[in-house]
N, C-alpha and C positions, 0 to 999 in steps of 0.2 A: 838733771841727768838726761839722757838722749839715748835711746835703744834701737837696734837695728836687728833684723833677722832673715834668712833669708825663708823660703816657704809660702805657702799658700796663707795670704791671710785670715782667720780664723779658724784655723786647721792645724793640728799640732804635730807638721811635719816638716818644722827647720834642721837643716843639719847643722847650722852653728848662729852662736848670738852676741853680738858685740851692745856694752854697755858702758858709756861714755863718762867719768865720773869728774865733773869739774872742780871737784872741792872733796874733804872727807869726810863721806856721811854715808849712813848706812842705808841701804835698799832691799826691800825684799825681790825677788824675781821670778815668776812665773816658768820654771825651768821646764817642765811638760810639754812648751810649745815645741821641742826639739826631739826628734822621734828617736829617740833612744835610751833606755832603762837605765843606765851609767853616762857620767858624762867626763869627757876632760876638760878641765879649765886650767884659764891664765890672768895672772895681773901685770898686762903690761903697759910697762914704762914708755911714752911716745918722748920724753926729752930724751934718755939715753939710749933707746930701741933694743932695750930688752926686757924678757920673760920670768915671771915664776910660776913656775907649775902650783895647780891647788892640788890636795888628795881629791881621789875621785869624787862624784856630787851624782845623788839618787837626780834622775831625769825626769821624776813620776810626781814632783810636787815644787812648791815652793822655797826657795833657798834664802834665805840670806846674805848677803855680803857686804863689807865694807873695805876699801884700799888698804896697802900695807901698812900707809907712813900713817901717821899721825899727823903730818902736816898740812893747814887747811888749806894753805896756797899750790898746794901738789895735787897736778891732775893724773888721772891713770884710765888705762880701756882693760872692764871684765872682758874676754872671750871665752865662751863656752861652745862647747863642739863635741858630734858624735866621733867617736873615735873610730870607728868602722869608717869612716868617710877617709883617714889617712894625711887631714890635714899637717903640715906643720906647725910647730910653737909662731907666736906672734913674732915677728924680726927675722925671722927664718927664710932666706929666699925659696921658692920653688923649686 
């Protein structure tokens, strides 16, 4: 698995976190690095370039997560994001 965020390193003020999932397994994630008390997330699809919204996620601790499919050969990118920040869903142009 391969994580990216943007922010100050060791400082827990990213506005969003992408987390790369090569296969399907489960990961815990450090979600506090992103300065904000709620967070939106997404699972998405990089074969078909689409999104699933997650229900909101506390920003103040550690999350769990695992991809939708069940299948081991299916890869997928978590994003998670302050919603104050006005991003779009993953696939979404500008």
């Amino acid at each position: 698995m391969q994580l990216t965020r943007d922010g100050t390193p060791g400082k827990n003020n990213a506005s969003y976190l992408m987390a790369y999932f090569p296969q399907h397994v489960e990961a815990t994630i450090d979600t506090s690095r992103i300065a904000a008390a709620v967070l939106r997330g997404w699972w998405f699809n990089p074969r078909e370039g689409t999104s699933k919204a997650l229900p909101s996620i506390a920003g103040e601790k550690s999350s769990s997560f695992s991809p939708p499919s069940g299948h081991q050969d299916e890869y997928w990118v978590l994003v998670l994001d302050d919603p104050s920040k006005g991003y779009p869903p993953p696939g979404v142009p500008n």
